[in-house]
C-alpha positions, 0 to 999 in steps of 0.5 A: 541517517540517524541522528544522537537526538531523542526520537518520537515514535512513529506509527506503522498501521500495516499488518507486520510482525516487529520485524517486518519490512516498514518497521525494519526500514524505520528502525535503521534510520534510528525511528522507535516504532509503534505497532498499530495494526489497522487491517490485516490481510488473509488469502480469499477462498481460492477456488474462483482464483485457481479457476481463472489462473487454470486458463490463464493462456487465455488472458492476455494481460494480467494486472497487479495492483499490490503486493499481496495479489502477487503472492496469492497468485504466485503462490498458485503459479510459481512461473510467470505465463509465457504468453500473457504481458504483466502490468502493475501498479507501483514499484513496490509492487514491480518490485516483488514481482521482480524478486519472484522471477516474473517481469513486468510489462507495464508499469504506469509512471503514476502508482495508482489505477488512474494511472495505470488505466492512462498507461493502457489507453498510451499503450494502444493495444487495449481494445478487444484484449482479455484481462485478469485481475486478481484483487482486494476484497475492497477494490475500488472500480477504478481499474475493472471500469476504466480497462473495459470502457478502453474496450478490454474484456476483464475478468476480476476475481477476489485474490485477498480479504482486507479487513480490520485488524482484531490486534489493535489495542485501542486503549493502548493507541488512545494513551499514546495519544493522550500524551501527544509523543507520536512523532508521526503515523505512516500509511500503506493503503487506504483501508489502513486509514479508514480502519484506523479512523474507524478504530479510534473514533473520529475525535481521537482519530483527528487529535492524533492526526494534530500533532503527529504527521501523516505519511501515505504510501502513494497518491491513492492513500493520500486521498484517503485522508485528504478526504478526512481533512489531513494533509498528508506527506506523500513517500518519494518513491511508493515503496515501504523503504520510501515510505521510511525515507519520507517519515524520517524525513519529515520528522527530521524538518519538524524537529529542526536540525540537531545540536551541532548541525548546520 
């Protein structure tokens, strides 16, 4: 998909190495990246973790609202459970669970625990039901709430730490946006946007957001910066390579078509 015309950077704000899954996806559609780590994750203390997954055939759904609660759960049970039906929020999560040989029972049309509540209550069997939700340190009561007022039992239980990123150069960041080159900023979460504005200051924050567009992941991310007045483009499918898609895109509109195009 990449064109002969000189691209502008584009901003990844998860935690990935240069050549992470996102920033590998932009540099095949022709996108030079910049690294801006705005959070990082780090597996919780495991101990609360390993207790509930040790009784894991009591529960009867357990619930998945990102990737990195895949991984510390199945870094601690390799084997999906037998018994207990699996629900996850979003097709990049799906997917991951997927590539690790465990289905997914449930998966909302709508990648955001909004969505995922609304697929519960459609799917009937909710009430009385015990639940195991291994979550962000920054989970919002959005999931926990609206399963229990659907009458399940739930069982939340720190899974990961999400946290500011100490390898964000903010000097750095703020002489990109001094120049104004940054063709757009994309977003994985919504701690990524609040660590990120957090970082930058307001002002700068606003500036690079002006003449950069923004990309969210899904409809939670987007939320979080509707809420600081920008208007983001939100990724056709809530995936890292939709999330790429999208920025391209996006980029490809603003430019206008290239020279010898029609």
């Amino acid at each position: 998909m990449s064109t002969d015309r000189e691209q502008k950077p584009v901003v990844v704000t998860r935690a990935e190495a240069s050549d992470g899954a996102l920033s590998s996806e932009l540099r095949n559609l022709g996108l030079p990246v910049l690294l801006w780590p705005a959070v990082s994750v780090e597996l919780a203390e495991t101990g609360p973790l390993e207790e509930a997954l040790g009784r894991i055939e009591a529960f009867d759904w357990l619930v998945f609202a990102s990737r990195h609660a895949v991984a510390a759960v199945t870094a601690l049970v390799p084997t999906a459970p037998a018994n207990v039906r699996i629900a996850a929020v979003g097709q990049a999560t799906a997917q991951v669970l997927r590539q690790r040989g465990w289905r997914v029972d449930l998966l909302p049309s709508e990648a955001n625990a909004a969505g995922l509540v609304d697929a519960f209550a459609s799917e009937g069997s909710t009430a009385g039901a015990r639940v195991l939700y291994p979550a962000s340190s920054r989970a919002l009561p959005t999931i926990a709430a609206g399963l229990s007022q659907l009458g399940a039992e739930v069982v939340q239980v720190e899974a990961y730490r999400t946290q500011s990123a100490p390898a964000l150069d903010v000097e750095d960041c703020r002489s990109w946006i001094a120049r104004e080159v940054i063709g757009a900023v994309t977003f994985a979460s919504p701690s990524a946007v609040e660590e990120l504005e957090h970082a930058l200051g307001k002002d700068d924050f606003d500036r690079l957001l002006s003449t950069a567009a923004a990309v969210a992941i899904g409809p939670t991310t987007a939320r979080a910066l509707d809420a600081l007045g920008h208007v983001p483009a939100v990724a056709e499918s809530a995936t890292l390579r939709g999330l790429a898609l999208t920025t391209f895109r996006v980029l490809q509109a603003r430019q206008g078509p290239a020279h010898g195009e029609v």
